[in-house]
C-alpha positions as CSV (number, residue, x, y, z in Angstrom):
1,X,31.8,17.5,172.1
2,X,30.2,18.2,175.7
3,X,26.9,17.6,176.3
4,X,25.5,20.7,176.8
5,X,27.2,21.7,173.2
6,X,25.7,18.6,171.9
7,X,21.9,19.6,173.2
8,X,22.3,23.4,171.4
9,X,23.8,21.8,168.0
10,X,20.6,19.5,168.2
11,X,18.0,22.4,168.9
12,X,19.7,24.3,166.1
13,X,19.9,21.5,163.8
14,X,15.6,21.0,164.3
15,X,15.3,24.8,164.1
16,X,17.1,25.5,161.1
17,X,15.9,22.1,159.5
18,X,19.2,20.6,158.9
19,X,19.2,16.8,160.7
20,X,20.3,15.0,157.7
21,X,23.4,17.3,157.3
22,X,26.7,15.6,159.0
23,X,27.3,17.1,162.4
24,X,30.4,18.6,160.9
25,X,28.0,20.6,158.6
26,X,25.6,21.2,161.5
27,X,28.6,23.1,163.6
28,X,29.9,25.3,161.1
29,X,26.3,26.4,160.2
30,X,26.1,27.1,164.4
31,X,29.4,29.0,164.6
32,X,28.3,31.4,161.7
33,X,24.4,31.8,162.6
34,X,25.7,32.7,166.4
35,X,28.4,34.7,165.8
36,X,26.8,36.8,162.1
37,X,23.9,37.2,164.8
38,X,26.0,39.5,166.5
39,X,25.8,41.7,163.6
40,X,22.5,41.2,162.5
41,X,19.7,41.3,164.6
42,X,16.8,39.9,162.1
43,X,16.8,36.0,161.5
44,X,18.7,34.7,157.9
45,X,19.6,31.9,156.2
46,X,23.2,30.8,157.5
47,X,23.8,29.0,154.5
48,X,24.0,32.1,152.2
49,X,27.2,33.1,154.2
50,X,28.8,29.8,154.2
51,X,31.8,29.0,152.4
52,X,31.8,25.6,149.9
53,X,34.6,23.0,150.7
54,X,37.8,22.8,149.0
55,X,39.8,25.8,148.1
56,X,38.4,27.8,150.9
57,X,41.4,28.9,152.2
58,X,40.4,27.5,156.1
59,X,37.1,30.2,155.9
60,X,34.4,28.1,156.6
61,X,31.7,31.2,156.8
62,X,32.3,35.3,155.6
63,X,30.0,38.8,155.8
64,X,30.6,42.3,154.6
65,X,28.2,44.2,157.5
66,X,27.7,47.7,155.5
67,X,25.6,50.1,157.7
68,X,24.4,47.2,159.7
69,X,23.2,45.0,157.0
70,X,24.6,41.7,156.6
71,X,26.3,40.6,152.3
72,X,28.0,38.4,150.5
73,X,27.2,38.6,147.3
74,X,29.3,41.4,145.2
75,X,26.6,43.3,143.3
76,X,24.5,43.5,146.3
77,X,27.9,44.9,147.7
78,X,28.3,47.1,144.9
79,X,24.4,48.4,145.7
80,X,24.8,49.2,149.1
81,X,27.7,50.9,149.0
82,X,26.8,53.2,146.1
83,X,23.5,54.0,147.9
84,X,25.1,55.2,150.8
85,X,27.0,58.7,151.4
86,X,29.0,57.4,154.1
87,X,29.8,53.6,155.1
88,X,30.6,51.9,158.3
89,X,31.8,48.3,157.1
90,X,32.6,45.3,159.3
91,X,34.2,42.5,157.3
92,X,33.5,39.4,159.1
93,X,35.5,35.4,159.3
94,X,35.0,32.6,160.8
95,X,36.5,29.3,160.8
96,X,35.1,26.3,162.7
97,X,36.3,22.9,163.7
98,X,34.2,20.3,166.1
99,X,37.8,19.6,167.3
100,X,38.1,19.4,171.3
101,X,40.9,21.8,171.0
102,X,42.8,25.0,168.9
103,X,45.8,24.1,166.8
104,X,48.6,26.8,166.7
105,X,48.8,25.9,162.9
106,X,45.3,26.8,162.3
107,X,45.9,30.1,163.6
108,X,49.1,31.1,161.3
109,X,47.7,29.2,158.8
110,X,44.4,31.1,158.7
111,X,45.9,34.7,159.1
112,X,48.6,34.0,156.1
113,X,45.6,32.6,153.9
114,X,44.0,35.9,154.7
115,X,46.8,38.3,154.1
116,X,47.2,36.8,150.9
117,X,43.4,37.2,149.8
118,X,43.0,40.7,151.0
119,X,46.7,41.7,149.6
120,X,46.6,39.6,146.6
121,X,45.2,41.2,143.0
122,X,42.7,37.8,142.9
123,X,41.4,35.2,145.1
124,X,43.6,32.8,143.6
125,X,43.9,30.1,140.9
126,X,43.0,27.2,143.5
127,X,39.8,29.2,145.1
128,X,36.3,27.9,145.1
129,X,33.8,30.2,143.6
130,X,32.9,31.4,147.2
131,X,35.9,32.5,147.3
132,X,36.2,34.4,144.2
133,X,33.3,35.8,145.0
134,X,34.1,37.2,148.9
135,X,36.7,38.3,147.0
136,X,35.7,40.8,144.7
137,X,33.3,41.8,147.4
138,X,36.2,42.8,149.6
139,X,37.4,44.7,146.0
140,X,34.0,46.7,145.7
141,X,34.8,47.9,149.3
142,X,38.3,49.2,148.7
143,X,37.4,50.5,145.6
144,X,35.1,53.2,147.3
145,X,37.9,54.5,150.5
146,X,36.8,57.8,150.1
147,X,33.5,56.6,151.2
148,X,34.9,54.3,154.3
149,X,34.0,56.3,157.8
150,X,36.7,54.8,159.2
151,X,38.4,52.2,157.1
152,X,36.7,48.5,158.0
153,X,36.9,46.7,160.6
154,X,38.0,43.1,160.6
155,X,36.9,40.3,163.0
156,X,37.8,37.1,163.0
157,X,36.6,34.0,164.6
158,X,38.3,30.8,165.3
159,X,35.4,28.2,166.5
160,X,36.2,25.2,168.3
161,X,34.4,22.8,171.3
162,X,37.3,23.3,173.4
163,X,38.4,25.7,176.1
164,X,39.8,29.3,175.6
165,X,42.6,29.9,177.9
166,X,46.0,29.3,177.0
167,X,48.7,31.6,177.4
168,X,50.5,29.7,174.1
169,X,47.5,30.3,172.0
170,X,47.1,34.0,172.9
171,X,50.2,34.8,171.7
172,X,50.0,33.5,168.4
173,X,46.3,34.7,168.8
174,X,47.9,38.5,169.1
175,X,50.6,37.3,166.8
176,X,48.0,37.0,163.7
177,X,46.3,40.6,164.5
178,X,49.7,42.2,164.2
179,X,50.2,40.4,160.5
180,X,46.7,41.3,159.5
181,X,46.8,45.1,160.9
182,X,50.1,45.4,159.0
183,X,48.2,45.3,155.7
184,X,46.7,48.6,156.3
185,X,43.1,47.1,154.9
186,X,41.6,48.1,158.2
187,X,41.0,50.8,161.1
188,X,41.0,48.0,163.9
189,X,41.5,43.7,164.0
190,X,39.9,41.5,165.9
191,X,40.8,37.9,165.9
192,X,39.1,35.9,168.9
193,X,39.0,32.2,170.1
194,X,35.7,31.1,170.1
195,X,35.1,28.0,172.4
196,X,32.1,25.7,173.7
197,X,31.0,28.2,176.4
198,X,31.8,31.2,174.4
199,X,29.7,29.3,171.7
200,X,26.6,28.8,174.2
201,X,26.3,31.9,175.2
202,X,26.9,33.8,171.3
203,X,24.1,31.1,170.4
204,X,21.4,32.3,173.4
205,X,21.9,35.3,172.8
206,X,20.4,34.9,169.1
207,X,17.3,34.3,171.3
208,X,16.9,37.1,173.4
209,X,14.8,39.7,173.1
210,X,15.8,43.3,172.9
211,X,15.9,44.9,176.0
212,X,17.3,48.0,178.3
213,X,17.9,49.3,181.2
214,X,17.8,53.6,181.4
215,X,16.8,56.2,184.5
216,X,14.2,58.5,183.3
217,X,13.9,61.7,185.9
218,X,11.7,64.1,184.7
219,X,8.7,62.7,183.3
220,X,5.1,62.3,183.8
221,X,2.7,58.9,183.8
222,X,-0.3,58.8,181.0
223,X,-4.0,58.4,182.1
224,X,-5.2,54.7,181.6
225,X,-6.2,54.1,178.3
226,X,-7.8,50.7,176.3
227,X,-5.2,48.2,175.4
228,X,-2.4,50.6,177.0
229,X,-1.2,49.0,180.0
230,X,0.9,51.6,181.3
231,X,2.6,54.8,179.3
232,X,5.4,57.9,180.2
233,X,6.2,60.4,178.4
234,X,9.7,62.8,179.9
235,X,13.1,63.9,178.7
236,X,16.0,61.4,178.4
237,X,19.5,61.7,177.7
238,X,20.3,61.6,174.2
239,X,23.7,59.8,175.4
240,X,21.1,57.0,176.9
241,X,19.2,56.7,173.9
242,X,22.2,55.9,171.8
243,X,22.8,53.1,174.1
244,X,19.3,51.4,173.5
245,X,19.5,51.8,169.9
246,X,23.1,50.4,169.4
247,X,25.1,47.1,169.5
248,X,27.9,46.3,171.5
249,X,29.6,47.1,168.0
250,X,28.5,50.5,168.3
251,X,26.1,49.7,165.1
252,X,22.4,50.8,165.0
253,X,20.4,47.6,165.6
254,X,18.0,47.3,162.5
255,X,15.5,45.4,163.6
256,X,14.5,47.4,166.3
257,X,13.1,49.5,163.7
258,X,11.0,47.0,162.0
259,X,7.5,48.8,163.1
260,X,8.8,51.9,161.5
261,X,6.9,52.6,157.8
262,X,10.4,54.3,156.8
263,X,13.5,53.2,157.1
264,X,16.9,55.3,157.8
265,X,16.4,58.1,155.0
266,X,20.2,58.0,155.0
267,X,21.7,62.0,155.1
268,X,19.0,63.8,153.6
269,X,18.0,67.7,154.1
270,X,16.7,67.1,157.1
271,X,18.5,64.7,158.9
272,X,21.4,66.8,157.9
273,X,19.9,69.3,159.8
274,X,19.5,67.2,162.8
275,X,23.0,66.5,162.8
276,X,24.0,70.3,162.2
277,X,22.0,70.9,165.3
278,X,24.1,68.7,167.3
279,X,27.0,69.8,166.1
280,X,26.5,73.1,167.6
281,X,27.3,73.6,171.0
282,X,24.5,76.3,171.7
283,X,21.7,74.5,169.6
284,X,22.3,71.3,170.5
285,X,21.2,72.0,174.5
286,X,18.3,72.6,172.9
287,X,17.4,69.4,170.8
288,X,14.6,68.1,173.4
289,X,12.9,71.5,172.1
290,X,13.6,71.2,168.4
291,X,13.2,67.8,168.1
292,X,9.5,65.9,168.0
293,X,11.2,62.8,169.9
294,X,11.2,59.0,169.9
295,X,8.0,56.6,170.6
296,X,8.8,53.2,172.3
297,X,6.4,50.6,172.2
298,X,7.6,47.9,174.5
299,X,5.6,44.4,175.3
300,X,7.0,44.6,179.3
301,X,7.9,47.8,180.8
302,X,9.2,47.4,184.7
303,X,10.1,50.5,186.8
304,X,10.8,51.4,190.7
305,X,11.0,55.6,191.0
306,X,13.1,56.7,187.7
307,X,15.0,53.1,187.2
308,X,13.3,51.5,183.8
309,X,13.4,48.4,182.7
310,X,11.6,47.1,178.9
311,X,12.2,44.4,177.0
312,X,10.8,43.3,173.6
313,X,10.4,46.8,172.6
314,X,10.3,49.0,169.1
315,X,11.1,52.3,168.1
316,X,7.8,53.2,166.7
317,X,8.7,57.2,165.6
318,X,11.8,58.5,165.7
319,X,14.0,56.1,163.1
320,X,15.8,59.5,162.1
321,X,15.9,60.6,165.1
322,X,17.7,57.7,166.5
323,X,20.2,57.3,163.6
324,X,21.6,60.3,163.4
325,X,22.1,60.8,167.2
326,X,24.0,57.2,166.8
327,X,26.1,58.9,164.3
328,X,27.3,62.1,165.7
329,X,27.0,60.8,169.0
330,X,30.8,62.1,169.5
331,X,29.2,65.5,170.2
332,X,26.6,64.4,172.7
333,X,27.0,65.7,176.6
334,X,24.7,65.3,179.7
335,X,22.9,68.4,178.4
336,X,21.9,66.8,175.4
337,X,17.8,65.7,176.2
338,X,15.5,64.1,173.8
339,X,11.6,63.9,173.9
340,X,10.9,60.2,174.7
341,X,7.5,58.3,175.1
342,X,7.3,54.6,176.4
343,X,4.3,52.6,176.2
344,X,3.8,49.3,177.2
345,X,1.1,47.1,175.2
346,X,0.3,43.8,174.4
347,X,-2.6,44.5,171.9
348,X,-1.1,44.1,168.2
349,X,-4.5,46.8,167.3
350,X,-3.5,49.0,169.7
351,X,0.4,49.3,168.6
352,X,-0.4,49.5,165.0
353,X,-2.8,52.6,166.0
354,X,0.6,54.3,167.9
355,X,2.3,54.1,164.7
356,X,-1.0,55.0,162.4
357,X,-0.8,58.3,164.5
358,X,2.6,58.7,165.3
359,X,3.7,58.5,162.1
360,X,0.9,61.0,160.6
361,X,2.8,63.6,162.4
362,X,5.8,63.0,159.8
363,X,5.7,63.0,156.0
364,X,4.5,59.9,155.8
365,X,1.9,59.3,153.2
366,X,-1.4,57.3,154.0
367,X,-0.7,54.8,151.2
368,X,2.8,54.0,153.2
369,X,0.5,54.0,156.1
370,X,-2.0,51.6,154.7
371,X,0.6,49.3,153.1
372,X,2.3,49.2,156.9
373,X,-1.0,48.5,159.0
374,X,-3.4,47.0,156.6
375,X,-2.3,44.7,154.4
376,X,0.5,43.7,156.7
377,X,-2.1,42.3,159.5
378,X,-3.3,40.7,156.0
379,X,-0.5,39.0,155.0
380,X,-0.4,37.4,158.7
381,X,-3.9,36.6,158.6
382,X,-3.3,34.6,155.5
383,X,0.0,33.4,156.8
384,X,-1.9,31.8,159.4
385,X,-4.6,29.9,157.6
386,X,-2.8,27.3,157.2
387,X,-2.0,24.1,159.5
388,X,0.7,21.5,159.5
389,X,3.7,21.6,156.9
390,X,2.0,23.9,155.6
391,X,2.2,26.3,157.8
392,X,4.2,29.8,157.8
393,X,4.9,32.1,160.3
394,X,4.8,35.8,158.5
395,X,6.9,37.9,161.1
396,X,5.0,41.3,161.2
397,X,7.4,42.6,163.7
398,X,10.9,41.7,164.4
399,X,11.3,38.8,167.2
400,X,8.0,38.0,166.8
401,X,8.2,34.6,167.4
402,X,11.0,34.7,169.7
403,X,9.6,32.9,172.3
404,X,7.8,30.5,170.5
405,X,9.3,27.4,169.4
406,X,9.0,27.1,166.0
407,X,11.5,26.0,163.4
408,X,12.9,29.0,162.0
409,X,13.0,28.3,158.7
410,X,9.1,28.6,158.6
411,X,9.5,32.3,159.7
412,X,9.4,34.7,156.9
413,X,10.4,38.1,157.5
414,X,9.2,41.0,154.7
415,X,12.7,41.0,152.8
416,X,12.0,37.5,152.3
417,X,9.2,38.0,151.1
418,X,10.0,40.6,148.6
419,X,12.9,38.6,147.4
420,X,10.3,35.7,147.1
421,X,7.8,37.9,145.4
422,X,9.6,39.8,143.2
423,X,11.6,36.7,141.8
424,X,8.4,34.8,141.0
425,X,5.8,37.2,139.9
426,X,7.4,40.7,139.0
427,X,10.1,39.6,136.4
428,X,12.9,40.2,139.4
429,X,14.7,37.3,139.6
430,X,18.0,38.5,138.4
431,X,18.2,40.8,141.5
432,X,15.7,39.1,144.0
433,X,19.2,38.5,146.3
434,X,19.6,39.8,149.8
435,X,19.9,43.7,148.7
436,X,15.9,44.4,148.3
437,X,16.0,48.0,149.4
438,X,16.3,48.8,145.5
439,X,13.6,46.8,144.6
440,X,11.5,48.2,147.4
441,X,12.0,51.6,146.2
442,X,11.6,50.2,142.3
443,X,9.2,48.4,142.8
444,X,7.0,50.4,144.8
445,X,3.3,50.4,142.8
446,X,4.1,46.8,142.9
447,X,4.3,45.5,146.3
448,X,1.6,44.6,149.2
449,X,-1.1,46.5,147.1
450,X,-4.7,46.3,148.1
451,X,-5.3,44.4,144.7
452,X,-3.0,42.0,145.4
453,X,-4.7,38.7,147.3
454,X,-2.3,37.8,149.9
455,X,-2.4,34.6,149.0
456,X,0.0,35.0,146.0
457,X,2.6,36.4,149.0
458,X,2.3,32.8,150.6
459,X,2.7,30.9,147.6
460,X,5.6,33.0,146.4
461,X,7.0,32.5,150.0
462,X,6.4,28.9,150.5
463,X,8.2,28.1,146.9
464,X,11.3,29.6,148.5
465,X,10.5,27.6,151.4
466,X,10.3,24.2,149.7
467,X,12.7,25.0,147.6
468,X,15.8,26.1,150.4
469,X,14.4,23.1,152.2
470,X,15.3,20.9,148.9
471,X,18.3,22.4,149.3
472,X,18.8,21.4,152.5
473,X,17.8,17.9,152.5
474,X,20.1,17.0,149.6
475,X,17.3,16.8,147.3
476,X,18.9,19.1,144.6
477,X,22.3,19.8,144.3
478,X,23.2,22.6,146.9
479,X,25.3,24.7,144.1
480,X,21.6,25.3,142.3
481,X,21.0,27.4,145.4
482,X,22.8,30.5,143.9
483,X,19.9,30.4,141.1
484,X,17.3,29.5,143.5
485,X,15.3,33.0,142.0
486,X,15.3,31.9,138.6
487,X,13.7,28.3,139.8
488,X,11.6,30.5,141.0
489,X,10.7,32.0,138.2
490,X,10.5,29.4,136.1
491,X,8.0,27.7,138.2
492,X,5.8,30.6,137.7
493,X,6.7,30.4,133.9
494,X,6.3,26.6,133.4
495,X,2.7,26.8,135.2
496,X,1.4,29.8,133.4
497,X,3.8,30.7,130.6
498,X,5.5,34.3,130.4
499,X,2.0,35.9,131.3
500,X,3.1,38.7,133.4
501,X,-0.2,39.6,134.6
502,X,-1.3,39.0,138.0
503,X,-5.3,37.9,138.8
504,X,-7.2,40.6,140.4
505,X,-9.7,39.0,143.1
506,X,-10.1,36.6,145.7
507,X,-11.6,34.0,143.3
508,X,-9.1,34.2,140.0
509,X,-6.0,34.0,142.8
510,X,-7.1,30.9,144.7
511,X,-7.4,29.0,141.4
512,X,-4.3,30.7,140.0
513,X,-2.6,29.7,143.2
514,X,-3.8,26.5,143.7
515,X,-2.1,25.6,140.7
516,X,1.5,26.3,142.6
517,X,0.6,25.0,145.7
518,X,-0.8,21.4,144.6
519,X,3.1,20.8,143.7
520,X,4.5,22.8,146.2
521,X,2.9,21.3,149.3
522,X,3.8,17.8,148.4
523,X,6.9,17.4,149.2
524,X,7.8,14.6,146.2
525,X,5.9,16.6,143.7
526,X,7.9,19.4,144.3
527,X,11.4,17.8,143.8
528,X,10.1,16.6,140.7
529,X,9.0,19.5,139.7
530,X,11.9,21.5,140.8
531,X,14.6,18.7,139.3
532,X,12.9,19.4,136.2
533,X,14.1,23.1,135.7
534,X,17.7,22.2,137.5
535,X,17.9,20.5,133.8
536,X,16.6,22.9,131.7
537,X,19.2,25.4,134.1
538,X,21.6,23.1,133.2
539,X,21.3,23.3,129.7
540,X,21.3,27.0,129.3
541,X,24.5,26.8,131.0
542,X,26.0,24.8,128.9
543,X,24.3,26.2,125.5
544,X,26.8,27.7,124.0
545,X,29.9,26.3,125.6
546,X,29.7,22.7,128.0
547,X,32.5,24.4,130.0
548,X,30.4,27.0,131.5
549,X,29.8,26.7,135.2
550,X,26.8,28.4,137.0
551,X,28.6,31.5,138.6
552,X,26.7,34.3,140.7
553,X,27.9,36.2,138.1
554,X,25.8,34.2,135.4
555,X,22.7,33.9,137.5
556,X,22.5,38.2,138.0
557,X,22.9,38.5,134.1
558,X,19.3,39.2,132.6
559,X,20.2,37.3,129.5
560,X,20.9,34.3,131.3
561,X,17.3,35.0,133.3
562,X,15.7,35.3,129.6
563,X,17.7,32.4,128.2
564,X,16.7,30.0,131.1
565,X,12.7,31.6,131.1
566,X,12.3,31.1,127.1
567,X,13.6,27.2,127.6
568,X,11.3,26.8,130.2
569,X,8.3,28.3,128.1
570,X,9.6,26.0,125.0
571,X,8.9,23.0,127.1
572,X,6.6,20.2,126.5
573,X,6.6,19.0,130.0
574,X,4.3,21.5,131.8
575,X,0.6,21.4,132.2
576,X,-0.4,25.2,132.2
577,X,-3.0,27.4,133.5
């Protein structure tokens, strides 16, 4: 491995907290973090997309990107494709080797294993339960085509330290995209050689800030105003905002949408409206007149005449907007003008007053308001009380801390924290996976209310954060990590029995709390603790038959959550609140 490979496996290693894993470990966590980050634009764990050894048919990491969220697991498949009207779907490989070169083999070998899995009626008899699972996630996605706009797309990565370039390897390269396109599974294939510069550069990119480049012609500058450092407001092409808003993929990136109180309404009335608008020829020159617009709030905003540069920016208002234009943007022409404001601002008060007001202007209610500005600022306030190991880094706003070194797995975003909160204190655990759009919408009464002490957010997130870094470490067995919700949940039940009820006020909560966090912030503690439940888990595995394994399948069943919680309540080695 060359040295400069060498220096960005070490910073990812520190980052992603995984220095006692063997460098082979270490790489193929690298080559899936940098190349999923090309789909996915918020930060996630690498290791729930990584593929367990033996039986993996060479497929060292594997994503199902479904309207530009990242899966894996089936029923959170299942979810996301039965909440959508339409689906764009990206099916994503990747195989990795530290090797200093490509093997031909490799490459045959690879696109035969995957003709087989995607042809074949199961993943096969010799398959790990990774995947088994991949497997019937790629079933839940055929089993909907009517739904498919087009039919998926297939990438596929090969990963290696050497260098891309030979004229033998391409060939075989183009060889395995003719076998895999002759399935008929999928709309287009792409299967690329990935090597140590190609790596370096996927792998910066992961740190970059969103930026863009657009020309702006007829506009007008704002007055100075506190905390604003400069502001525009003028007519763009809709064609040009498209461009901002999307991937190199062509998919809307999420996270540039992370200030927004609503996410992507999917095609309701009125964004079916907006689309019927620019399907029309004669209405849709007039969509800078019929639509309110798009807000921008960027943190550095460069211009000379019309020529704009930002970077570090959000979409503040205008989420519809923006995804809908992405999708029929087929029907867009240089007549085609949207209403655009850019403001440039580095006061957090002052951005969260843009989308206060901004968003008052659309059916948003004040409680969704309040939830966003309030108890958000909050949660980070909380967040940030704390010093040392300790310490978490609540991400308010996506890229927050992109900047900053800090090791990312002390950065919680909000689905994160919802998966961490619902699991431990709301009963969720059989559903607290990576799908949390369901339990947002469920869940609603529930979630960052104002009688709710933040505090129980931070000790729900930093029991996650203990426990993935057990996980990690080697501390507990890495194929507990598929139950890591209902550890969860049993903590909360082995420190204060199967009391649902949450404490109301600042008092109650830092004594309930404190309770958690005296095991969880000691590192030894916390493995004891932890290694505890792994045996009652255990043993509601193997109740009723000692050849059950623990599946993904087991661990979403609410009768195996009850089973596991009521063992946990029956035991004598807890100390309770």
């Amino acid at each position: 491995m060359d040295r400069v490979t060498q220096s960005i496996l070490t910073e990812f290693s520190e980052n992603q907290n995984l220095a006692n894993d063997p460098q082979e470990k270490q790489f193929e966590l690298l080559a899936c973090y940098s190349l999923l980050h090309k789909f996915c634009n918020e930060e996630f764990p690498p290791l729930d997309f990584v593929i367990g050894a033996g039986g993996d048919l060479g497929v060292d990491a594997a994503a199902i990107q479904i309207n530009g969220d990242l899966y894996f697991d089936s029923q959170d498949v299942e979810q996301a494709l039965q909440g959508a009207a339409e689906c764009k779907v990206n099916i994503v490989i990747v195989q990795a080797k530290r090797s200093a070169h490509f093997e031909s083999a490799v490459i045959s070998d690879l696109s035969d294993n995957l003709c087989t899995l995607f042809k074949g009626k199961n993943a096969g008899v010799h398959s790990n339960p990774d995947i088994v699972e991949f497997k019937k996630s790629l079933d839940a996605v055929f089993d909907v085509i009517k739904k498919l706009r087009p039919m998926p797309h297939l990438y596929v990565y090969y990963v290696t330290t050497g260098i891309v370039g030979s004229d033998f390897l391409d060939e075989k390269r183009k060889a395995a995209c003719a076998r895999l396109s002759e399935t008929n599974f999928f709309s287009e294939v792409d299967f690329e050689l990935i090597g140590a510069t190609e790596l370096r550069d996927l792998y910066k990119g992961t740190q970059r800030q969103h930026e863009a480049h657009f020309t702006m012609e007829k506009k007008f500058t704002l007055p100075k105003m506190p905390g604003i450092e400069q502001a525009y407001s003028g007519v763009l092409r809709a064609t040009d905002i498209v461009e901002m808003v999307t991937d190199q993929e062509g998919n809307v990136i999420k996270s540039l949408f992370f200030d927004n109180v609503r996410d992507f309404q999917g095609m309701n009335p009125v964004n079916r409206s907006i689309g019927d608008t620019i399907q029309t020829e004669s209405r849709r020159q007039l969509f800078a007149v019929l639509n309110n617009g798009i807000t921008m709030v960027t943190r550095r905003l460069d211009n000379a005449g019309d020529d704009f540069y930002m970077s570090d920016f959000q979409v503040v208002n205008g989420c519809q907007t923006c995804h809908v234009l992405a999708a029929f943007r087929n029907y867009l022409d240089e007549r085609t003008y949207v209403n655009l404001r850019v403001i440039e601002s580095k006061d957090e008060d002052a951005i969260s007053a843009i989308t206060e007001a901004t968003n008052r202007q659309t059916a948003v209610s004040d409680d969704d308001l309040k939830t966003r500005e309030e108890y958000q600022k909050d949660l980070e306030d909380m967040f940030n009380s704390f010093d040392g190991d300790e310490k978490l880094y609540f991400e308010r706003r996506s890229q927050q801390y992109g900047s900053m070194s800090i090791e990312q797995t002390r950065i919680v975003n909000r689905n994160q924290l919802i998966s961490a909160f619902a699991a431990m204190f709301l009963g969720e655990q059989h559903r607290a996976g990576r799908y949390t759009k369901k339990i947002r919408e469920d869940r609603k009464e529930d979630l960052f209310t104002q009688q709710q002490d933040p505090l129980l957010y931070y000790t729900a997130a930093y029991a996650l954060y203990r426990l993935e870094w057990l996980f990690r470490n080697g501390r507990i067995d890495r194929r507990y990590k598929i139950a890591r919700y209902q550890l969860l949940a049993g903590m909360r039940v082995a420190i204060d029995g199967r009391n649902m009820d949450l404490p109301r006020g600042n008092r109650y909560s830092q004594r309930y709390c404190e309770a958690y966090l005296r095991i969880l912030h000691r590192q030894a503690d916390a493995e004891r603790f932890f290694g505890e439940l792994e045996l009652l888990l255990d043993a509601t595995v193997n109740a009723n038959d000692p050849s059950r394994v623990l599946t993904r399948d087991l661990v979403k069943s609410v009768s195996f959550s009850d089973e596991f919680l009521a063992r946990v309540a029956r035991s004598d080695k807890w100390h309770r609140n």
